[in-house]
N, C-alpha and C positions, 0 to 999 in steps of 0.2 A: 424535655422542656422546649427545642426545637420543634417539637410536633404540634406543642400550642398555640407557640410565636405564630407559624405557618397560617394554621388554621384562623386565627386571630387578628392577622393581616389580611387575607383572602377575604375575612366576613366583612373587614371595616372598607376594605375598597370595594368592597359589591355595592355596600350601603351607601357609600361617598359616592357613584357611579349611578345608584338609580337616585340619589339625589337630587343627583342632578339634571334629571328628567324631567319633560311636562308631563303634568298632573295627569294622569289617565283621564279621557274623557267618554269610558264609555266605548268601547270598537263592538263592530257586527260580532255576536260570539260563533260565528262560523268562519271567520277569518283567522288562518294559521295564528296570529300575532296574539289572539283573543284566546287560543289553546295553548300559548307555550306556558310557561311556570313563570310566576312573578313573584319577587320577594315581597313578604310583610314585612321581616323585622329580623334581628340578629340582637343576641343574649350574650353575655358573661354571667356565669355565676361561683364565686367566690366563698368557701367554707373553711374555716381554721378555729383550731380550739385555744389559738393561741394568739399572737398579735395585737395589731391594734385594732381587729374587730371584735375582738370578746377584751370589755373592758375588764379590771379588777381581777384578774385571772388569768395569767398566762403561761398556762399548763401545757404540755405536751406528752399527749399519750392516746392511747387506745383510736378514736376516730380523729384523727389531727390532720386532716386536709383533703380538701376536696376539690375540683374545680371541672366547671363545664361550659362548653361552649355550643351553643341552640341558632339552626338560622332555620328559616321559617319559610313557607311559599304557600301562596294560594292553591297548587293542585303540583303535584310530582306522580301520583298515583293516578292512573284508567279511571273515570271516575267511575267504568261500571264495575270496579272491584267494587270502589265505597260508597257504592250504592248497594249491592251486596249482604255489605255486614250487616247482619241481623238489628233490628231496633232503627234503621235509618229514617220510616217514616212518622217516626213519632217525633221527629224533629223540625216547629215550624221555623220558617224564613231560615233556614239552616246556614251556618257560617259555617266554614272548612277550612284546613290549615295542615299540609304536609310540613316535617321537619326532619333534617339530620341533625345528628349529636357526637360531639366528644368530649369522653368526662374521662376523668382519673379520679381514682379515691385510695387513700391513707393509712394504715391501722399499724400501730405500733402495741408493746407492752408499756407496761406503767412509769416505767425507769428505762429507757433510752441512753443512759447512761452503762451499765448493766450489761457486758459481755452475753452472761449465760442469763436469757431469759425464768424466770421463774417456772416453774411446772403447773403452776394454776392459773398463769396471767395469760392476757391475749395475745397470740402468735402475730407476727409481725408479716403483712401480707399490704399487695396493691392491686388494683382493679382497673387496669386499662382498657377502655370501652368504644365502639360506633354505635347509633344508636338510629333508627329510621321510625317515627313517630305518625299520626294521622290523628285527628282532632276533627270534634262536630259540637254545634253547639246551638243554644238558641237564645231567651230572654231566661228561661227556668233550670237548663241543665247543661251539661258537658260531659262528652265522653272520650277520653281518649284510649290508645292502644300506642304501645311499643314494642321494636324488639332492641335487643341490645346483644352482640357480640365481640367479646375481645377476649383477655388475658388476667387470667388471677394467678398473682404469686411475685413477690420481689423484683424477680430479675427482668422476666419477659413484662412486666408491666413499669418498668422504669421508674417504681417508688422509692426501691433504694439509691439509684444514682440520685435522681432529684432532691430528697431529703438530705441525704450528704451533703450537695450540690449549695441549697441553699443555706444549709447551716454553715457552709464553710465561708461563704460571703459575707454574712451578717455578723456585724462583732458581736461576743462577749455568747455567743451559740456554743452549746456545748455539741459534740459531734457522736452521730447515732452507733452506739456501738452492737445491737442484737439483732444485726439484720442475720447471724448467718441462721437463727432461728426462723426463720420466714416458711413460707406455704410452697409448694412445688406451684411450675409453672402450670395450669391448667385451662385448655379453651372454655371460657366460660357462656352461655349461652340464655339469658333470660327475657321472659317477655311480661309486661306489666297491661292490667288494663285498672281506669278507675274512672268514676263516675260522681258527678259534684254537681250540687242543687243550688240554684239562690234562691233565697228568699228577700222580697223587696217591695215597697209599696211603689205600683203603677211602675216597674224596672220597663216597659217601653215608652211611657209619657216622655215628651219632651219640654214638660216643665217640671222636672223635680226640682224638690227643694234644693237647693248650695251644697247645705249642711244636711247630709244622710247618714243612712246605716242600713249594713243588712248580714243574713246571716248564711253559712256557705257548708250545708253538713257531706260529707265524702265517705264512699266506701270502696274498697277495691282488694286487688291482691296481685303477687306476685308469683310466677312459676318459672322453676327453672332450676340448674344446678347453683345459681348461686347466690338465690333466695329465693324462697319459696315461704308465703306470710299471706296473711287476712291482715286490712287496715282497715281505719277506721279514723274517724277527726269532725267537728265544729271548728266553723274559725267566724270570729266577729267583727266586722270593718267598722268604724266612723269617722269621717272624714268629708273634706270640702272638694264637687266633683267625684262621685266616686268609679270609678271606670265600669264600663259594662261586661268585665271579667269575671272570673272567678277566682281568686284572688290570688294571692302574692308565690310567686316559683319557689322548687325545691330539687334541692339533685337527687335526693333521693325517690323523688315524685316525676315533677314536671313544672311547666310553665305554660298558661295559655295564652297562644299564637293569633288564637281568632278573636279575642277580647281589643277593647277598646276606651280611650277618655272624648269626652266633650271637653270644650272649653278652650284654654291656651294653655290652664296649667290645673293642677289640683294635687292633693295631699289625702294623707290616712294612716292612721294608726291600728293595728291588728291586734288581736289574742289570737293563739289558737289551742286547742288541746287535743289528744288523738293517744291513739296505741296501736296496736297490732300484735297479733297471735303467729308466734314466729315458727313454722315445721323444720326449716333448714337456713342458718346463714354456714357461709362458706369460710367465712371470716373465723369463726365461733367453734364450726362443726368440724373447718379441715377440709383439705383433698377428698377429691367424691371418688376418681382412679387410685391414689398414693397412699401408701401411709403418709402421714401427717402429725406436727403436733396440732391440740385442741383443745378448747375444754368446754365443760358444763354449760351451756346456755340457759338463760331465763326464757321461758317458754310466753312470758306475756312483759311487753315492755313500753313502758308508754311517757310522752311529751308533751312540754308546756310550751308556746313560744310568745314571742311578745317582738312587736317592730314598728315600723313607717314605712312609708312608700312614698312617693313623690313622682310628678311628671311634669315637664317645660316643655311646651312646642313637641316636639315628637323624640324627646329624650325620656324615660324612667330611670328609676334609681332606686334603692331601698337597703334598710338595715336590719336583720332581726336577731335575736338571741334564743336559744334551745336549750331546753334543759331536757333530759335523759335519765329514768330509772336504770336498774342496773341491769346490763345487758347480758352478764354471768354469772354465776354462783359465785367465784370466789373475789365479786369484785368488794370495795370497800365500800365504793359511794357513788350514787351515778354521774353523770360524763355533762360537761355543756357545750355548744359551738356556739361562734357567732359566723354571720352571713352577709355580702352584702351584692347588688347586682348593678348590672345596667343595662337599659334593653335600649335599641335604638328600632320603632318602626316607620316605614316608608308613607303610611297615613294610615288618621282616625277616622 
């Protein structure tokens, strides 16, 4: 929990400090001050299957909590690495955005109440992560790339003290008793790339309409020991102002860094729907070195979401709700979270 607070204080006083700077105006870009790294923006993002962001429903099991933190910068990387990556000049007036990341994620069985785990339920495991990100984009597409390295398994990823932790705060919380069923510690090692389209009428005009919509279709995939999956998703915006992003973050995805609002403030309401063809989750599959408990996974698994977004002056905000088919054979019924975030960036 300490490791968030940190990180979480560090992001807010960067942001509070280049606040409080004049507005760039432009420096010679061959002056050192013109090369060093400048932040865009800094993220929290917020996921529980339980609380008071998933209304009507406050379950706890299987993916029951998430959390990550995103600070963002105009260049961290050579740019003649990212000039490099294959596909880079098909990208006009190109926007770019280095990131680091720290997320944690949650996985219980069904009943946390439950000593001895069941033999067909989800093993109890956590995903303590870094994560070094690179972003490109234009008026039609976005591409990003991740890597992420940290810790999958209970101990070394600090899910069972945390869960403990806060249940033992919060009154009338019953306290998790199937951690000692959990995943061995293992370094886990994965890299993500994915690729998202807008569609939009005249998305460079400087007169659109107020009131818009557009539509945002994604493909991508994951590799590594601790997913390895094809995705896929449609999401649909309408809303007053809509940013020149590609739409609303995910921790299990990402968030785009190089996007932006007009205006002073604006709103939007999303759908989104998506799935993905799953070869290996670790969560599901087990220890890739250890024996492990495991079980059966659904080899195709797929999502509904539904939210808002909102933005004041150079604050965002949003809420969304997920719902989840079922992600194992033996499970009952699929899973839902809800989400919510805030991004703070340095200008539109």
């Amino acid at each position: 929990m300490t490791r968030f607070v940190f990180l979480g204080g560090v992001a807010l006083c960067v942001g509070t400090l280049a606040r409080g700077q004049p507005e760039p105006t432009g420096p010679d870009p061959t002056t050192p001050a013109a090369q060093s790294p400048r932040l865009l923006s800094w993220a929290a993002i917020w996921e529980n299957d339980g609380a008071f962001i998933k209304p009507f429903d406050k379950s706890d099991r299987h993916y029951t909590n998430g959390l990550r933190f995103d600070v963002a910068f105009d260049r961290l990387l050579p740019k003649t690495w990212t000039d490099a990556i294959p596909g880079a000049d098909a990208f006009k007036d190109k926007s770019e955005a280095t990131g680091l990341v720290l997320a944690q994620l949650i996985f219980t069985s069904e009943d946390i109440e439950r000593k001895a785990r069941k033999p067909d339920d989800r093993p109890y495991a956590g995903w303590l992560y870094g994560g070094l990100y690179y972003q490109r984009s234009d008026s039609r597409k976005l591409d990003h790339f991740e890597l992420d390295i940290g810790v999958v398994g209970g101990d070394g990823s600090a899910a069972e003290s945390i869960q403990k932790f806060i249940h033992s705060v919060i009154p009338d919380e019953v306290t998790p008793q199937g951690w000692d069923d959990q995943l061995s510690n293992e370094l886990g090692v994965n890299f993500k790339y994915q690729r998202r389209w807008k569609f939009r009428d005249n998305p460079e005009s400087d007169t659109r309409p107020k009131f818009d919509f557009d539509l945002i279709p994604e493909a991508g995939f994951m590799l590594g020991n601790v997913y390895t999956n094809l995705n896929g998703a449609l999401t649909l915006r309408a809303g007053h102002n809509l940013p020149d992003d590609f739409g609303p973050p995910r921790i299990a995805q990402f968030r785009d860094a190089t996007g932006s609002w007009t205006g002073r403030w604006g709103a939007y309401a999303f759908a989104r729907a998506g799935g993905r063809l799953v070869a290996r989750d670790i969560f599901l599959d087990g220890n890739t070195f250890a024996n492990s408990v495991s079980v059966d996974k659904e080899p195709i698994v797929g999502e509904v979401a539904l939210g808002v977004a909102g933005r004041f002056k150079k604050c965002e905000f949003g809420w969304s709700f997920t719902w989840l088919t079922d992600e194992f054979d033996a499970q009952d019924h699929g899973d839902a979270f809800g989400a919510v975030w805030f991004t703070w960036r340095t200008e539109f």
